[in-house]
C-alpha positions in Angstrom: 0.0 0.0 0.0 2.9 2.0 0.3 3.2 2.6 -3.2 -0.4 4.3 -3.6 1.5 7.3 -1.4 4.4 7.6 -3.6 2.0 9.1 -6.1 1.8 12.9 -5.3 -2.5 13.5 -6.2 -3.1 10.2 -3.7 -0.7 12.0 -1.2 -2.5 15.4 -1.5 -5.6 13.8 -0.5 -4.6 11.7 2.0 -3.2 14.9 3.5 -6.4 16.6 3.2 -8.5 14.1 5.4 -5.5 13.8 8.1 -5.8 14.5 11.6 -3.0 16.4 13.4 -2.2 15.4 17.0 -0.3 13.4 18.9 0.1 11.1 16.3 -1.6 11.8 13.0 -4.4 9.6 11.5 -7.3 9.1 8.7 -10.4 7.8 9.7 -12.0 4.5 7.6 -15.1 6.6 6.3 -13.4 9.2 5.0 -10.5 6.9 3.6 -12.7 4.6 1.9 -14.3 8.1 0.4 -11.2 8.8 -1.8 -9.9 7.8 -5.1 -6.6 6.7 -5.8 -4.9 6.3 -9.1 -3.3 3.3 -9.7 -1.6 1.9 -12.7 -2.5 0.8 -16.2 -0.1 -1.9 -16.2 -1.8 -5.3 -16.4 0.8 -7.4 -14.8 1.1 -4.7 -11.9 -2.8 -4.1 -11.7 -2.7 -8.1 -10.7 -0.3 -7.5 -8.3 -1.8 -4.6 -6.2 -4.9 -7.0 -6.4 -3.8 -9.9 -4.7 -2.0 -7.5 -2.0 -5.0 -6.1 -1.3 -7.1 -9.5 -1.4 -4.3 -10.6 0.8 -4.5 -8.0 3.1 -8.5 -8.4 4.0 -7.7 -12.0 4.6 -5.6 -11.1 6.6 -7.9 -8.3 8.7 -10.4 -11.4 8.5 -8.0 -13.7 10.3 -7.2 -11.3 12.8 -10.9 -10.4 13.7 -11.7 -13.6 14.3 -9.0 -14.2 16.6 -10.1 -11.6 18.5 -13.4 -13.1 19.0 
């Protein structure tokens, strides 16, 4: 996912929604509310797919444990 901020218009507006404090942050709503841009290479598109199916198999996992 770290790539996704390495793109300057997804940095911008992950910037805009950020919380200063302590320790900065984004809340979910208005995360899921953006739009990033992402690639038009196949081969890569693939690849940021399966880390991100990855990833919410992994949440899953985890909030089960916790149950």
């Amino acid at each position: 996912m770290l790539f996704l901020f390495g793109v300057p218009h997804n940095n911008n507006q992950i910037k805009s929604i950020q919380m200063n404090g302590v320790q900065s942050s984004v809340k979910v709503p208005q995360f899921l509310n953006l739009e990033f841009l992402v690639t038009n290479d196949k081969t890569e598109a693939i690849k940021i797919g399966t880390l991100f199916s990855n990833l919410d198999n992994l949440i899953t996992l985890h909030q089960r444990e916790q149950k």
